[in-house]
N, C-alpha and C positions, 0 to 999 in steps of 0.2 A: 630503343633505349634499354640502357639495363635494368633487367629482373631480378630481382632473388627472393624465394617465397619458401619461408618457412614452414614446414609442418610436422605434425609425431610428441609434440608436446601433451602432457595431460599430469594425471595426480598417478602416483606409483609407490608404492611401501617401501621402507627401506630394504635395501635387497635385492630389489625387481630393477630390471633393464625397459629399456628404451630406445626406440631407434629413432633420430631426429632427420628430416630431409630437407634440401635446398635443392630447389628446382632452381637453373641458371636458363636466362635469355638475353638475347640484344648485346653480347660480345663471344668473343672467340676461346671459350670453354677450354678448350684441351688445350692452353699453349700457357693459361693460366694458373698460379697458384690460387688453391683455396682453403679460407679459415674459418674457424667455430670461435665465437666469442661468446661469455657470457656476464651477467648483468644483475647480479643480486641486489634485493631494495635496500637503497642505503648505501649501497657497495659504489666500486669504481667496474667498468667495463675493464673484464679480464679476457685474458686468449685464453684460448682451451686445446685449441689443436690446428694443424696447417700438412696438407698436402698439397706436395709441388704438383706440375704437371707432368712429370715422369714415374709420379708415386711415392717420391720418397716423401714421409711422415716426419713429424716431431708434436712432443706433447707435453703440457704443462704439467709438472711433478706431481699435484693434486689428483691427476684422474690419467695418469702412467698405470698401463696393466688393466684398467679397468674400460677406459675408454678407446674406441677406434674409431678412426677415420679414413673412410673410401671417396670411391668416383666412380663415375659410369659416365663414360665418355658420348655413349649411343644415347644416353640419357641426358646428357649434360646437367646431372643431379652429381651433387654431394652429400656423402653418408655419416653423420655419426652414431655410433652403436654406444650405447652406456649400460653396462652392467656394473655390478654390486654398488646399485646406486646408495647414497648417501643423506642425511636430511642436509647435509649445506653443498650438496650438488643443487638444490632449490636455487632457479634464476633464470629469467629469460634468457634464449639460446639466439644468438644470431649467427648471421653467415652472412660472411664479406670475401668482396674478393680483393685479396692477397691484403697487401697496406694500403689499398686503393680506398676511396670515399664512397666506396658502394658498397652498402647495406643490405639488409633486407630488413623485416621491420621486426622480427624475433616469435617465439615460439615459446612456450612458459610450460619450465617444469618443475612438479613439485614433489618433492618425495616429503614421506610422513613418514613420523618415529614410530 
């Protein structure tokens, strides 16, 4: 069955980076796209970032420049890297794959002013 297991969440100052991880199982990783969504209390579930399965990126205007997104194919993890974080980058981070109904169950991050 599919997997995806969040991890790399914690508390961070405003400024400090973070790298967030999605371990992938139970489907065929490389042929798939994957994305970062996130989840502020209160808020609506937003995207945050999507790499295809050939690499190419795209990223939501909010966290352009500051935010990246990788793959490790050998690893069948996906990566996101966050620097010059922000206090309303605060929200659990999830990872799905592609527009598909597969989740994982998110990862919480918070940066402080």
């Amino acid at each position: 069955q599919v997997q995806l297991v969040e991890s790399g969440g914690g508390l961070v100052q405003a400024g400090g980076s973070l790298e967030l991880s999605c371990a992938a199982s139970g489907f065929v990783f490389s042929v798939n796209t994957m994305t970062w969504y996130r989840q502020a209390p209160g808020k609506q579930r937003d995207f945050v970032a999507r790499i295809t399965s050939s690499g190419v990126t795209n990223y939501a205007d909010s966290v352009k420049g500051r935010f990246t997104i990788s793959r490790d194919p050998t690893k069948t993890t996906v990566y996101l890297q966050m620097n010059s974080l922000k206090p309303e980058d605060t929200a659990v981070y999830y990872c799905r794959v592609g527009e598909s109904t597969y989740w994982g169950r998110g990862t919480q991050v918070t940066v402080s002013s």
